[in-house]
Backbone as CSV, one residue per row, in Angstrom:
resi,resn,N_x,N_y,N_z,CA_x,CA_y,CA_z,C_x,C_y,C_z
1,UNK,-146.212,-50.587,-8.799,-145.452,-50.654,-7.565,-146.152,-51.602,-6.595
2,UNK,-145.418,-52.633,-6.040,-146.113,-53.315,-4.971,-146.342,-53.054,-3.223
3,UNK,-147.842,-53.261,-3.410,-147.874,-52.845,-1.619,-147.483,-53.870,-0.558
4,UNK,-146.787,-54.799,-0.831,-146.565,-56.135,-0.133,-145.654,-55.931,0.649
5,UNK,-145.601,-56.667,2.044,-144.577,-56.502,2.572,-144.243,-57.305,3.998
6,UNK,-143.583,-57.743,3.764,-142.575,-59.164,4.978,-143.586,-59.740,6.175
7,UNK,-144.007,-60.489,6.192,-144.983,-61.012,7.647,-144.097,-62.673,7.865
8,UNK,-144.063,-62.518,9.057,-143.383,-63.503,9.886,-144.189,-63.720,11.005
9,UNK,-145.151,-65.311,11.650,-145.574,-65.430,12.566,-144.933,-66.797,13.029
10,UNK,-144.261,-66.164,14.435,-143.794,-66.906,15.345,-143.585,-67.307,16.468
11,UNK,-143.722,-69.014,16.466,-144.060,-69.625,17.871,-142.553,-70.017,18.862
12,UNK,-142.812,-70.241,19.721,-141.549,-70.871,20.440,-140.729,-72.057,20.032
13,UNK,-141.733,-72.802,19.497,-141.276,-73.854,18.922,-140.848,-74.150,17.321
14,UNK,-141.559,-73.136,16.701,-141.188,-73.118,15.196,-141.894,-71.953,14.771
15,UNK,-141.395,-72.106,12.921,-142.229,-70.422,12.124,-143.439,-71.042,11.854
16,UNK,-144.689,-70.550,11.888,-145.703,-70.841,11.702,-146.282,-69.961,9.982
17,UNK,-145.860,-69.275,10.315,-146.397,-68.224,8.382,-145.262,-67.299,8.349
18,UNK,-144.030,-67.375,7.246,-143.294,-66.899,6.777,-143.809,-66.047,5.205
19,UNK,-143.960,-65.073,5.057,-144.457,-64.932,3.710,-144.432,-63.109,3.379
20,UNK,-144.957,-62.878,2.328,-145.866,-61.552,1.903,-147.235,-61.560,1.514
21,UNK,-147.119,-59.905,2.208,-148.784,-59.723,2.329,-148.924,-58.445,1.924
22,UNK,-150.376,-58.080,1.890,-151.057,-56.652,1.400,-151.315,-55.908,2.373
23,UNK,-151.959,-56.609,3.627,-152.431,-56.187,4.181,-152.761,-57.793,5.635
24,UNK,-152.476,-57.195,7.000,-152.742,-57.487,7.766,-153.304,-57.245,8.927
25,UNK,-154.678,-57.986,9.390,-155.434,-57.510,10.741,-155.051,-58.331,11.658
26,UNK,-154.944,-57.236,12.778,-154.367,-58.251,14.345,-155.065,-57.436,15.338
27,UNK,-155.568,-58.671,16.492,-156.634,-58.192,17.727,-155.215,-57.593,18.562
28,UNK,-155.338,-56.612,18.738,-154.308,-55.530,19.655,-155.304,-54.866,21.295
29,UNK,-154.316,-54.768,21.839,-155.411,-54.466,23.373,-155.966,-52.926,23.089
30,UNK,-155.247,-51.986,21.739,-155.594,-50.499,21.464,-156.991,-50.869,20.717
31,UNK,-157.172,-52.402,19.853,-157.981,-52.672,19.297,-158.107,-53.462,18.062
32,UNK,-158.675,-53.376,17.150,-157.917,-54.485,15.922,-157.309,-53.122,15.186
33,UNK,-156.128,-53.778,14.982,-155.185,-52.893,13.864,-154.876,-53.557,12.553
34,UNK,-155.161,-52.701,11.702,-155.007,-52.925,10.388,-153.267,-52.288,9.952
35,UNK,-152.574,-53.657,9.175,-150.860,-53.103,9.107,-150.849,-52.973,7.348
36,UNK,-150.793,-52.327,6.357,-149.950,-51.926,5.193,-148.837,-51.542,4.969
37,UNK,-148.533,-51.986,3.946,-146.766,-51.178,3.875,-147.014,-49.691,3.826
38,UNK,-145.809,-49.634,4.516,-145.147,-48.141,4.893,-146.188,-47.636,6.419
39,UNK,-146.522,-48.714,6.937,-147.703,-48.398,8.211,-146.060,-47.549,9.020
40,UNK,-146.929,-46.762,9.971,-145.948,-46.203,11.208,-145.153,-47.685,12.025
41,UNK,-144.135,-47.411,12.603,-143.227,-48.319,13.661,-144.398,-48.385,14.840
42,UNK,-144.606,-49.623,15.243,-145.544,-50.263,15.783,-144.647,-51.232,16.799
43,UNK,-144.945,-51.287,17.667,-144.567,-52.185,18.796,-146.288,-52.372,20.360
44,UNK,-146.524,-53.680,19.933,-148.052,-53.315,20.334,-148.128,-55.132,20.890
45,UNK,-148.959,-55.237,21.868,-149.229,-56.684,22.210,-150.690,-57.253,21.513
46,UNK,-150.909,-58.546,21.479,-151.717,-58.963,20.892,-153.413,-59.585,21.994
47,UNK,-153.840,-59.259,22.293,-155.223,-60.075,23.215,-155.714,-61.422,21.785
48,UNK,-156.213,-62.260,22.889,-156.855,-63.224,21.802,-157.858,-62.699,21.296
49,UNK,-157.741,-63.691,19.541,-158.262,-63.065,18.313,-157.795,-63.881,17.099
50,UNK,-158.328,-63.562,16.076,-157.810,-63.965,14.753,-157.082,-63.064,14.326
51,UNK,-155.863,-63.724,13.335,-154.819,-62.318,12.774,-155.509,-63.058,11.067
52,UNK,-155.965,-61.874,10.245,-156.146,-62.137,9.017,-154.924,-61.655,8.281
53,UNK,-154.644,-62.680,7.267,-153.426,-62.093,6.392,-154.199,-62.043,5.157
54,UNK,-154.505,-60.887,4.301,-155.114,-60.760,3.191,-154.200,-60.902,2.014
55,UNK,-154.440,-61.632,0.694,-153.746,-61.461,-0.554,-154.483,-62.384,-1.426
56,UNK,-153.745,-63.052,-2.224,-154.738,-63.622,-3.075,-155.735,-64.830,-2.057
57,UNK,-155.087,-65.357,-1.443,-155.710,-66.104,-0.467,-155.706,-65.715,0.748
58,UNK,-156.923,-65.498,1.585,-157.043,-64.930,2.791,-156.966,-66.388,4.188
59,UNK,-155.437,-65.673,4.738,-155.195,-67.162,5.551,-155.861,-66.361,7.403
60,UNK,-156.045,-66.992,7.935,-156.307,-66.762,9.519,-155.804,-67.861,10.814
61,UNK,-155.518,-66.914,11.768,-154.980,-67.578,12.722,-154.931,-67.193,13.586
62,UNK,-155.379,-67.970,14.576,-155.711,-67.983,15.989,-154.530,-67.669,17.086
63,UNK,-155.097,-66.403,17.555,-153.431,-66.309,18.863,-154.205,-65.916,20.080
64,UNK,-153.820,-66.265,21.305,-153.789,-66.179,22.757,-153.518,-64.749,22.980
65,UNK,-152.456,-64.740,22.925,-151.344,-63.425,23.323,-150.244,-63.593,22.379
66,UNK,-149.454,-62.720,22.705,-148.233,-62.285,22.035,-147.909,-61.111,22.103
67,UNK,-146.528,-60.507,21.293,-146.072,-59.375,20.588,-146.229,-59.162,18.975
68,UNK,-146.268,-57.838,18.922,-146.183,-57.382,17.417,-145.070,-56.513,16.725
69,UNK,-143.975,-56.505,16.457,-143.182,-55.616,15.867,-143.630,-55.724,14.347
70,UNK,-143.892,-54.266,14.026,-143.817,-53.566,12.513,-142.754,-52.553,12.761
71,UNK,-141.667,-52.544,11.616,-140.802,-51.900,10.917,-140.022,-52.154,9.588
72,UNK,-139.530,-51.028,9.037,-138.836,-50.955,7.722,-140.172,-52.222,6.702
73,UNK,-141.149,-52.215,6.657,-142.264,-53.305,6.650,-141.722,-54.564,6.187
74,UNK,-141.122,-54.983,7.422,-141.253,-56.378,8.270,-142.351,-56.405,9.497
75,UNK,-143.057,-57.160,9.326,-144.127,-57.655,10.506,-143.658,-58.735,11.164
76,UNK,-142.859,-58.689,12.330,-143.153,-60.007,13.109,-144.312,-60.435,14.169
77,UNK,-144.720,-61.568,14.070,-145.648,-61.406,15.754,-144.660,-62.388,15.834
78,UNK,-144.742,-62.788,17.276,-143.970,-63.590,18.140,-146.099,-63.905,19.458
79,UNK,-145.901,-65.213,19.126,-146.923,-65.543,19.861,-146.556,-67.143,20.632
């Protein structure tokens, strides 16, 4: 069974990482949060930080601020 599940990071101007993942870390003002599938419904802002997207290749990326919606595991940030 796969633990993967929908991550979308997006800017005003375009999609920056459309993809699937295992597992994702994001700097949150509660703290860094770690997201897996089937994580709880999440609606949370982002403080600057790196967001790690883990899988076979571990990508990272730099955000200011933003939002975070997790549900039905779709991850969007909007940054």
């Amino acid at each position: 069974m796969s633990q993967k599940f929908k991550i979308e990071i997006i800017r005003p101007d375009n999609s920056v990482y459309k993809g699937e993942t295992e597992e994702a870390i994001l700097p949150c003002f509660e703290g860094q949060v770690t997201i897996l599938k089937d994580h709880i419904s999440l609606i949370t802002f982002l403080r600057p930080g790196f967001i790690l997207i883990k899988g076979k290749k571990e990508k990272k990326y730099y955000v200011e601020e933003g939002t975070v919606e997790f549900s039905n595991n779709n991850l969007t940030i909007l940054s």
